[in-house]
C-alpha positions in Angstrom: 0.0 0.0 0.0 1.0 3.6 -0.9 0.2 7.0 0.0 0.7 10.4 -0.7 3.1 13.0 1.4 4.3 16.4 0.9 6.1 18.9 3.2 9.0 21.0 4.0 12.4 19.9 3.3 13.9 19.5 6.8 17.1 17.6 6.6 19.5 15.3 4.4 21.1 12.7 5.3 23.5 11.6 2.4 25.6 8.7 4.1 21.8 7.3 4.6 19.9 8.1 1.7 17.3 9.3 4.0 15.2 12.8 3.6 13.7 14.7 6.6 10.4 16.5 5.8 8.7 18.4 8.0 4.7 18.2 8.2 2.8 19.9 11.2 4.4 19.6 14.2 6.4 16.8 13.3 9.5 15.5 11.6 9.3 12.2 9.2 12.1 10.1 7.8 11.9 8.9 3.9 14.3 6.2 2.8 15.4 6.1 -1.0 17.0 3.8 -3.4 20.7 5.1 -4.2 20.0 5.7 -7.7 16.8 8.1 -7.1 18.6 9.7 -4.4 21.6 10.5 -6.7 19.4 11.8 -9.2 17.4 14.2 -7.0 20.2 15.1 -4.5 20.6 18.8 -6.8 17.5 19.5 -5.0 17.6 18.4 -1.6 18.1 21.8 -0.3 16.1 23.1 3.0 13.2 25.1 2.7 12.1 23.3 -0.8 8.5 21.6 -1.1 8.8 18.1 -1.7 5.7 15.6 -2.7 5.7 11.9 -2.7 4.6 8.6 -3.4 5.9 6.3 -0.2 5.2 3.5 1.3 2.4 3.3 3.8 4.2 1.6 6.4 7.5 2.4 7.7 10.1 -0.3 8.2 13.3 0.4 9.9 16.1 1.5 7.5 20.2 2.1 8.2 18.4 2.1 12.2 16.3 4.4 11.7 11.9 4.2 11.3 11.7 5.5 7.6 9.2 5.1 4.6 10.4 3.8 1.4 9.6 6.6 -1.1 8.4 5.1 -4.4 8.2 8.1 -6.7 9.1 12.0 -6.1 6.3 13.7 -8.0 7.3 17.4 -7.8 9.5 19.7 -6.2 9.0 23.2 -5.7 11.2 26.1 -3.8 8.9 28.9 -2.3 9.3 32.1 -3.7 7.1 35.0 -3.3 4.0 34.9 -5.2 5.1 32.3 -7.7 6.8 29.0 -6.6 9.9 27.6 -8.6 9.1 24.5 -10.3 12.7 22.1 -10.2 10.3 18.7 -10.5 7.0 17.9 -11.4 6.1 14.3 -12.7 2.9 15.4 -14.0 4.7 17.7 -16.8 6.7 14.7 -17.6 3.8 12.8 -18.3 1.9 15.0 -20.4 5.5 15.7 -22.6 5.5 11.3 -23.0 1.8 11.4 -23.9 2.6 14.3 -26.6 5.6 11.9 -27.9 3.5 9.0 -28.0 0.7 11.2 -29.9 3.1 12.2 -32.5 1.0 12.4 -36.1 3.9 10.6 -38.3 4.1 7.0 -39.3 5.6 4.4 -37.1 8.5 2.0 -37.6 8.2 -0.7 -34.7 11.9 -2.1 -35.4 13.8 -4.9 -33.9 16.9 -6.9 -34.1 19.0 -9.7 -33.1 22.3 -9.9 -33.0 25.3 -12.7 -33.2 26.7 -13.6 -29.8 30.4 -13.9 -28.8 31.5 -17.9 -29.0 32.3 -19.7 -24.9 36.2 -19.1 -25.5 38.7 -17.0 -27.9 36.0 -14.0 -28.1 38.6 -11.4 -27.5 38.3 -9.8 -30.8 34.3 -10.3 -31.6 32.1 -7.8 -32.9 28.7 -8.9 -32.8 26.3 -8.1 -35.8 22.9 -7.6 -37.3 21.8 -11.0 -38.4 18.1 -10.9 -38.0 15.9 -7.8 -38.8 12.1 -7.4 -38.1 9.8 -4.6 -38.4 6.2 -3.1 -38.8 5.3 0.1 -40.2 2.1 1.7 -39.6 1.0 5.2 -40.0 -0.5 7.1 -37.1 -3.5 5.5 -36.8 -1.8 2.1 -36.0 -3.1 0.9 -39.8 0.0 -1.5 -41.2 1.7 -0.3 -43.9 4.5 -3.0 -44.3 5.7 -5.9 -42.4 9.7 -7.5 -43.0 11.5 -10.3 -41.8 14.9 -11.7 -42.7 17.9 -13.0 -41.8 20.8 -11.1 -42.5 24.6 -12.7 -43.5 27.2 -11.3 -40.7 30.3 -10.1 -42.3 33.3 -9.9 -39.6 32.0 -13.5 -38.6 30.4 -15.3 -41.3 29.7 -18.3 -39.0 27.7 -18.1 -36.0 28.6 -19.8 -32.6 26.9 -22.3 -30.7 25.7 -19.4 -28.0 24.0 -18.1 -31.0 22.4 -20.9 -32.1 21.5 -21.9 -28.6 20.1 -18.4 -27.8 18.3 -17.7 -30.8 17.2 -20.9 -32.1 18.5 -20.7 -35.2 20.7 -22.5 -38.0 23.6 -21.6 -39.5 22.0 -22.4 -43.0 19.1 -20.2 -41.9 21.6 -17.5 -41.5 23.2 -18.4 -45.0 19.7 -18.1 -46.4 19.7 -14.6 -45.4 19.8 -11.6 -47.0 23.2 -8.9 -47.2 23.5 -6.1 -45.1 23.3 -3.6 -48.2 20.0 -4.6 -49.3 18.6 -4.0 -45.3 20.0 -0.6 -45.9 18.7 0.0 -49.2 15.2 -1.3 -48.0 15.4 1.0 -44.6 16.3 4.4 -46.5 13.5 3.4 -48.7 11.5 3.6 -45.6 12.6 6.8 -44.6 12.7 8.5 -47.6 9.0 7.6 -48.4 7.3 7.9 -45.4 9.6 8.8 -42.6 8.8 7.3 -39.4 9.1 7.6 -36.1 10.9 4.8 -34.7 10.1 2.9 -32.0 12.5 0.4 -30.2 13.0 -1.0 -26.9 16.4 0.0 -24.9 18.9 1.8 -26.8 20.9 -1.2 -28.5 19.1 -1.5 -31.5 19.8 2.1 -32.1 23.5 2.0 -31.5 23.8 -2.0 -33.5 22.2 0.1 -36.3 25.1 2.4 -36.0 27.7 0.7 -35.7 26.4 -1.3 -38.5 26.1 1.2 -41.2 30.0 2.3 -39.7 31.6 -1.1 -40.3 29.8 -1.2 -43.9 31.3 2.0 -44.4 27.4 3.0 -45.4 26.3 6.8 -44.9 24.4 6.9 -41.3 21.2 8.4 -43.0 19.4 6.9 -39.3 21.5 9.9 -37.3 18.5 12.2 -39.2 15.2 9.9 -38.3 14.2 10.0 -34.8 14.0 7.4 -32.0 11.9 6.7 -29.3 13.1 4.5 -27.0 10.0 2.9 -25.4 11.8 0.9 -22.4 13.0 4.8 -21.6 9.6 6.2 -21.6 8.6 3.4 -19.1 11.0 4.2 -16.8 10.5 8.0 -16.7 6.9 7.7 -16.6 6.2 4.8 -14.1 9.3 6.4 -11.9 11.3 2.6 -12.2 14.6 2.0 -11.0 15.6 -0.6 -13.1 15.8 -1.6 -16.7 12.0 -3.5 -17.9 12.4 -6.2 -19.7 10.6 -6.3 -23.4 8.1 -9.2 -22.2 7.7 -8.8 -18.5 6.5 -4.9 -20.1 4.1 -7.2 -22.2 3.0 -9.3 -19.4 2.0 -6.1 -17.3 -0.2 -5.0 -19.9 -1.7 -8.3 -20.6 -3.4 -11.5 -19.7 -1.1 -13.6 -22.4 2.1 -14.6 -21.1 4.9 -14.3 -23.1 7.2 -15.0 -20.8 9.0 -18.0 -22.8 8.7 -16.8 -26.1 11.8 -17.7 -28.3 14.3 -14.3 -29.5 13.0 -13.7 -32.8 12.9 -9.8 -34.3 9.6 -9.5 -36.1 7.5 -10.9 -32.7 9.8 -8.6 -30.5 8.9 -5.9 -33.0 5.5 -7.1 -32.5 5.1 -7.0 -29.5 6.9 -3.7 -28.9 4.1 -2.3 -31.1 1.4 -4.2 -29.1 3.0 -2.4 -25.8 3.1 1.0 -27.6 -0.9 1.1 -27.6 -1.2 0.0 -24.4 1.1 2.4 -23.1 -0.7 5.0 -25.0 -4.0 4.0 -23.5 -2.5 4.7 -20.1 -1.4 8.1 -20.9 -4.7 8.8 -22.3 -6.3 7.4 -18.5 -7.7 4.9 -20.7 -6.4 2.2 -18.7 -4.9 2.3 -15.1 -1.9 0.4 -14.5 0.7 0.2 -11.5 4.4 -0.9 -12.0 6.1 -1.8 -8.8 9.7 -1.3 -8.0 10.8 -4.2 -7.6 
């Protein structure tokens, strides 16, 4: 169980990660997690208004009675007639739901990538070597759907890690398609209707890069823009740590796809799927609570 606080900055205890605030009469203690207190410490200052989301029942933390704080929703400093805004959740929210709103098409995009062998993998590079991806325009209507395999250059044979992890064959991988022709078919893509793209975590992104760099290819992806959904996530539901693509899916609904095999066109799937959910939440369309855990 949660509740909602708010109150006078009172005191900071650094060494403890612990926050004073001072309601009434009365002084409280709020315990936080080392990266949220890092991240707000530029504000702990005293005299600043500070409202939470904590736990509703104190445990004893570092020896002292404290309350976990779940998420810091806003931060204000007094000041005269108008109060200085540092923090306020709420304004984050509404700037996700306006990212999420965004009028362009949509490139749900996804890929997989080779995996260094069990010994002598000082001087891998891992690649691209499975693309999948779903473009709709801004209505969620599909425009185009792709899947392939795609032949790795550095390291034209896969290791067993790979083939473990993925589920895949080296033939299936031989069946593929080149790198070039990805790129030709993904600047087609942007040329034409120039998407927003949509990924979960950064690595796609920067595998994307790295890609176009070792193929000595023009990075024409530095000019489209990407939204990192797993980002969004975290900003908006106040997590601590990284959500996994199909424990995000899992949250949102009834279908388990907890032991799902790796394969690009269902991640990108499913990373599509979560978009609209996400975007029904933002709309208060559908209520849902992500726990810290």
């Amino acid at each position: 169980m949660t509740e909602k606080v708010y109150g006078i900055l009172h005191g900071v205890n650094e060494e403890k990660r612990m926050i004073e605030i001072k309601s009434k009469k009365r002084v409280d203690f709020y315990y936080m997690s080392k990266g949220m207190f890092k991240s707000f410490m530029m504000y702990f200052t005293a005299g600043m208004y500070v409202f939470l989301t904590v736990s509703k029942t104190p445990k004893i933390q570092k020896g002292v009675l404290a309350k976990n704080v779940i998420s810091i929703d806003k931060v204000i400093s007094p000041f005269r007639n108008k109060p200085r805004i540092y923090y306020d959740i709420s304004v984050i929210k509404s700037g996700v739901k306006n990212i999420l709103n965004d009028k362009r098409n949509r490139l749900f995009i996804d890929f997989e990538m080779s995996m260094p062998p069990y010994s002598n993998y000082e001087t891998f590079v891992s690649e691209i070597i499975q693309v999948g991806y779903i473009l709709t325009d801004s209505k969620g209507e599909v425009i185009d759907q792709y899947s392939s395999y795609i032949k790795p250059t550095l390291f034209p044979e896969i290791s067993l890690r790979t083939i473990k992890f993925l589920h895949i064959s080296q033939e299936e991988i031989q069946g593929g398609i080149v790198y070039r022709e990805f790129y030709n078919r993904l600047f087609d893509l942007y040329r034409k209707y120039d998407p927003t793209v949509y990924v979960w975590g950064k690595n796609d992104q920067l595998e994307l890069v790295k890609a176009n760099k070792l193929h000595h290819f023009r990075n024409f992806t530095k000019s489209m823009r990407f939204v990192d959904l797993l980002n969004l996530h975290k900003i908006y539901y106040g997590l601590k740590n990284d959500l996994g693509l199909f424990n995000a899916y899992n949250i949102y609904s009834d279908k388990d796809l907890s032991n799902q095999k790796h394969d690009a066109l269902e991640d990108a799937t499913v990373t599509k799927e979560i978009f609209h959910y996400f975007q029904q939440v933002c709309e208060k369309n559908l209520q849902i609570d992500i726990k810290n855990d």
